[in-house]
C-alpha positions as CSV (number, residue, x, y, z in Angstrom):
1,X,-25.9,-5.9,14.0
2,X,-26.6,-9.2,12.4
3,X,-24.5,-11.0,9.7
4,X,-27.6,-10.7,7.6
5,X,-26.4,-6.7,6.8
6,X,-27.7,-6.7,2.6
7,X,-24.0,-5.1,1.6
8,X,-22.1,-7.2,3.2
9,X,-24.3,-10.6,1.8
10,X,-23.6,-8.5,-1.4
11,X,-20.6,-8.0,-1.2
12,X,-19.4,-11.6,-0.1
13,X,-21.3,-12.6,-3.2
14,X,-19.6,-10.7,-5.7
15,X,-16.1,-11.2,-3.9
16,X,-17.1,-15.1,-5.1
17,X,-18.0,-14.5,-8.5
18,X,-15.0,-12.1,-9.5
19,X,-13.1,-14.4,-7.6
20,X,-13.7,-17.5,-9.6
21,X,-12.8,-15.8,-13.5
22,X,-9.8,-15.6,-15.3
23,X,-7.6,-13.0,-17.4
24,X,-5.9,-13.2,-20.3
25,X,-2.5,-10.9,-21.1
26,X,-1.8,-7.9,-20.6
27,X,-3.1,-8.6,-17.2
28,X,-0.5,-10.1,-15.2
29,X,-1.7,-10.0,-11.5
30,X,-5.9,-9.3,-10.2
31,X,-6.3,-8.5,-6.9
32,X,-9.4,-8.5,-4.6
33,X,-9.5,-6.3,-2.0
34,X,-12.8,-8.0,-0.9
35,X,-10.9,-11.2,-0.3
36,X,-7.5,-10.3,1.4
37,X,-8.4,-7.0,3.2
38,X,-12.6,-8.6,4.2
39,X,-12.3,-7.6,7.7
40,X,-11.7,-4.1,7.3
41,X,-14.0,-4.2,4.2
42,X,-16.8,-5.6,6.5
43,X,-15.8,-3.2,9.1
44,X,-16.5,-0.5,6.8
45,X,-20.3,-1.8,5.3
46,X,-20.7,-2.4,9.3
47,X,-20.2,1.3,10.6
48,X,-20.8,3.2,7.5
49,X,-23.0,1.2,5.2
50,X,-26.3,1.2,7.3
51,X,-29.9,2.9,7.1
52,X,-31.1,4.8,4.3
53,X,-28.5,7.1,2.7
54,X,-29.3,10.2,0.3
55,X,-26.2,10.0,-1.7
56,X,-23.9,7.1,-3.5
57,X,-21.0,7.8,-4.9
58,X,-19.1,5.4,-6.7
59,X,-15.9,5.0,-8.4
60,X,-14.4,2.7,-10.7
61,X,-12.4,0.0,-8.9
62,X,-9.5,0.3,-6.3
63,X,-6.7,2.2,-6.9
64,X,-3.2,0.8,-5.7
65,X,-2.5,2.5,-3.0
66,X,-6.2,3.3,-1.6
67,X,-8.3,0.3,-1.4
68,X,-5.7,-2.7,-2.3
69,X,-3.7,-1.5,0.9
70,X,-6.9,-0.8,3.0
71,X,-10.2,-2.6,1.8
72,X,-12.0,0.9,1.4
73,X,-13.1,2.7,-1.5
74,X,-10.6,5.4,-2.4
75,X,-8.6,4.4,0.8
76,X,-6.2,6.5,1.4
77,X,-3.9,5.2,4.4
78,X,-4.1,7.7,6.5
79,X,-8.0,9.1,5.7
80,X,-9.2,5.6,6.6
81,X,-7.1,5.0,9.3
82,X,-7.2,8.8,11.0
83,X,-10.9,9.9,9.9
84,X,-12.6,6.8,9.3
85,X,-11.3,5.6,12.9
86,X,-10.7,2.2,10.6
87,X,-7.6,-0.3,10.6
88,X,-6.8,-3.7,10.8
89,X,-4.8,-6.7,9.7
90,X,-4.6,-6.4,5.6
91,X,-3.9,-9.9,4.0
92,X,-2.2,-11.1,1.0
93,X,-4.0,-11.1,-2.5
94,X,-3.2,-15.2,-3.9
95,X,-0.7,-14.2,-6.2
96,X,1.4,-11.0,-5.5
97,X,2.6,-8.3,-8.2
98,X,6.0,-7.8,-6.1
99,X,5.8,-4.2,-8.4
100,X,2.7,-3.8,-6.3
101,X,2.8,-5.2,-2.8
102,X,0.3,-5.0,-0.4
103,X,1.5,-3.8,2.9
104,X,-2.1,-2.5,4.6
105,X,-2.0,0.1,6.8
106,X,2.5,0.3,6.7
107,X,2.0,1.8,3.3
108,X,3.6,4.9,3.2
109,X,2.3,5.9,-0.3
110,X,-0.5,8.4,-0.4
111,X,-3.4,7.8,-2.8
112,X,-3.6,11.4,-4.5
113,X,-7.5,10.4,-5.7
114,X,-8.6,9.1,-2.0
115,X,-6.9,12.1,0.2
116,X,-8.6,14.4,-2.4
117,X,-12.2,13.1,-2.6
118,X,-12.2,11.9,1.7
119,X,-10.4,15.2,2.3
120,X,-13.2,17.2,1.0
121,X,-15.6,15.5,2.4
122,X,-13.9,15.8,5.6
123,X,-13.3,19.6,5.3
124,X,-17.4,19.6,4.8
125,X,-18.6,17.2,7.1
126,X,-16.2,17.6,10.0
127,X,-16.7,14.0,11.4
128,X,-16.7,10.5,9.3
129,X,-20.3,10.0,10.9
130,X,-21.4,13.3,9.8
131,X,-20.5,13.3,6.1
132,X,-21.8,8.9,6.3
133,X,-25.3,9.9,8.2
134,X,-26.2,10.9,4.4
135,X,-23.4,9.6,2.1
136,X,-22.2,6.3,1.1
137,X,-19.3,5.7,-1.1
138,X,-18.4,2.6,-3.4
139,X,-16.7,1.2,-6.1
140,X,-18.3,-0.3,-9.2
141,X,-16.0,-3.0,-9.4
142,X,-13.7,-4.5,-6.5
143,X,-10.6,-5.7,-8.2
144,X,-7.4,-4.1,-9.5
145,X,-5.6,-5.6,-12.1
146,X,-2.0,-4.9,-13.6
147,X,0.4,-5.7,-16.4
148,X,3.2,-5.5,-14.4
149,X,3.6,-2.8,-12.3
150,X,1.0,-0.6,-14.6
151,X,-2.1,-0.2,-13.4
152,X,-5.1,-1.2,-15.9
153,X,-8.6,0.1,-15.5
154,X,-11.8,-1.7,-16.4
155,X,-12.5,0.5,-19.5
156,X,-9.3,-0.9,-21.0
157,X,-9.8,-4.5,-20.5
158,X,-11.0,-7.0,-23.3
159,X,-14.9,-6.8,-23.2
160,X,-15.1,-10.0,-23.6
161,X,-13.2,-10.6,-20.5
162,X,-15.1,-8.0,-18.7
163,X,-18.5,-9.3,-19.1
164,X,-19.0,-11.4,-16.3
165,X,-17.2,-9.0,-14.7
166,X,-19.7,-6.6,-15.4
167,X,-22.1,-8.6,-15.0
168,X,-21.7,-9.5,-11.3
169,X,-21.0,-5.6,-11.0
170,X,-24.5,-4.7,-12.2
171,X,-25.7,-6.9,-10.2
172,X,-23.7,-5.6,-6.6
173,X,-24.5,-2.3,-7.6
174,X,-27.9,-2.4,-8.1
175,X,-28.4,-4.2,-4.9
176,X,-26.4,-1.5,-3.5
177,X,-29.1,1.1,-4.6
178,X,-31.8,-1.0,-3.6
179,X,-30.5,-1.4,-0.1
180,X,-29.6,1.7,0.9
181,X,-32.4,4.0,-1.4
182,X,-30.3,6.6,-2.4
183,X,-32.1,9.5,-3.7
184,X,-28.4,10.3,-5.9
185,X,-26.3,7.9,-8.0
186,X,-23.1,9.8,-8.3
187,X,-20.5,8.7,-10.6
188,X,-16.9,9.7,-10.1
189,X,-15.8,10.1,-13.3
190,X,-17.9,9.6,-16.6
191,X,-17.5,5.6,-17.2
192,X,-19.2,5.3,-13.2
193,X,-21.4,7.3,-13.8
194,X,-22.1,5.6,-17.4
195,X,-22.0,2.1,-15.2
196,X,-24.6,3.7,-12.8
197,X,-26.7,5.4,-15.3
198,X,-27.3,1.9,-17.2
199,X,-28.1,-0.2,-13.8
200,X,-30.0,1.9,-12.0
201,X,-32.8,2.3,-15.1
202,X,-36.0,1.7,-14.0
203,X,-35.3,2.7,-10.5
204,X,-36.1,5.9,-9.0
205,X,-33.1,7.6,-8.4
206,X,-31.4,10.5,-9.8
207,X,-27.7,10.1,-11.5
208,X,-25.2,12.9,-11.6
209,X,-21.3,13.1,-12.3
210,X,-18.6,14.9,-10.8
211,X,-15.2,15.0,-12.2
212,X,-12.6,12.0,-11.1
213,X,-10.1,13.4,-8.7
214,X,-7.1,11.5,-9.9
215,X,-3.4,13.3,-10.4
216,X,-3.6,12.2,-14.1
217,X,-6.2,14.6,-14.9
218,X,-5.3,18.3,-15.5
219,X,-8.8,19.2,-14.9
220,X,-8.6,17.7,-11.1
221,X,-5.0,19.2,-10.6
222,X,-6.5,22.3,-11.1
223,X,-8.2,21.9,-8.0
224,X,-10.4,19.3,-7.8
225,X,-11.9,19.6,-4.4
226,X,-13.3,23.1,-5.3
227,X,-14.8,21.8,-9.0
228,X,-16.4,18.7,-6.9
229,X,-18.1,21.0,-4.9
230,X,-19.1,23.2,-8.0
231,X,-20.7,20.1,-9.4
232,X,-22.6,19.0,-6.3
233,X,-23.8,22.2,-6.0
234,X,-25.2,22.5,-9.6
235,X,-26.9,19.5,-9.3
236,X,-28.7,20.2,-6.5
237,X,-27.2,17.4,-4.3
238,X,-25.9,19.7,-1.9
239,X,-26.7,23.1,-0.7
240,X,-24.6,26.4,-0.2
């Protein structure tokens, strides 16, 4: 496949632009997955992220022990490593929160929110290229960032800090949808799918929520997997 592959251009594109701002307190350390973990990244756009897919789902930005220790969305060690049929040498980010260190695929801390959503997709699909022939899975925005060893989301920051964040978001994103034509925009959780919702206007695809599968949510503790399903159902986006 040629290096010409739209989401990984995309994705080298916005790994430059987040790259380049800055962030005031409380945020004491940004990483980029996109940057230090690239090759695993790349190898993920490279088997998964090609043709026309039916369904996007995206989350919020990497979690701390999915996609800053692998370079995937929601990547959960041993999901991306075991059922993806991905690994690889995992960098450093330029400064490191040593609350938070990176240590790829030696991590031994399971990312509740990634073996939840992968595992259900795996229990449905069976295979990785099953459940990717019609699915794709991003996140809105590629960096984590932390005031110490807490981790902040992108709803929290300082809008004014955000917006060229944003901005270089909306723009990956929507040339995420334009690439791969997705017939669903699904957000995981309601600010993605608010995110989604506002770039994708215009364009003709369909946007849908299900509920975000992390442990701090009673609703997802309560079984998440089986309430994801609910919701795809409902919407039409998958069959019994």
């Amino acid at each position: 496949m040629s290096a010409t592959h739209p989401l990984i251009t995309a994705a080298k594109n916005l790994s430059a632009q987040v790259d380049a701002l800055q962030f005031s307190p409380p945020v004491s350390h940004v990483y980029n997955p996109l940057s230090y973990a690239w090759p695993v990244h790349e190898a993920y756009l490279r088997r998964y992220g090609s043709g026309r897919k039916k369904v996007v789902l995206m989350g919020m930005n990497p979690g701390p022990f999915g996609m800053v220790q692998t370079g995937v969305p929601f990547g959960e060690v041993a999901m991306v490593r075991d059922w993806m049929g991905l690994s690889g040498e995992i960098g450093q980010p330029a400064i490191e929160n040593p609350k938070r260190p990176v240590e790829g695929f030696a991590c031994t801390r399971s990312e509740v929110s990634g073996r939840r959503l992968w595992g259900l997709f795996r229990d449905r699909f069976g295979t990785a290229d099953a459940f990717f022939a019609d699915h794709f899975v991003a996140n809105y925005c590629p960096l984590a960032f932390f005031d110490g060893g807490r981790n902040l989301t992108p709803d929290k920051l300082a809008a004014a800090e955000m917006a060229p964040v944003m901005a270089a978001c909306d723009t990956h994103l929507r040339t995420l949808i334009e690439a791969l034509s997705p017939e669903w925009v699904i957000g995981v959780g309601a600010w993605a799918e608010q995110r989604a919702a506002k770039v994708a206007a215009g364009l003709p695809v369909k946007i849908g929520r299900v509920l975000h599968p992390s442990p701090a949510s009673p609703a997802a503790n309560r079984g998440w997997s089986e309430a994801a399903t609910r919701q795809m159902l409902a919407l039409g986006v998958w069959a019994d």
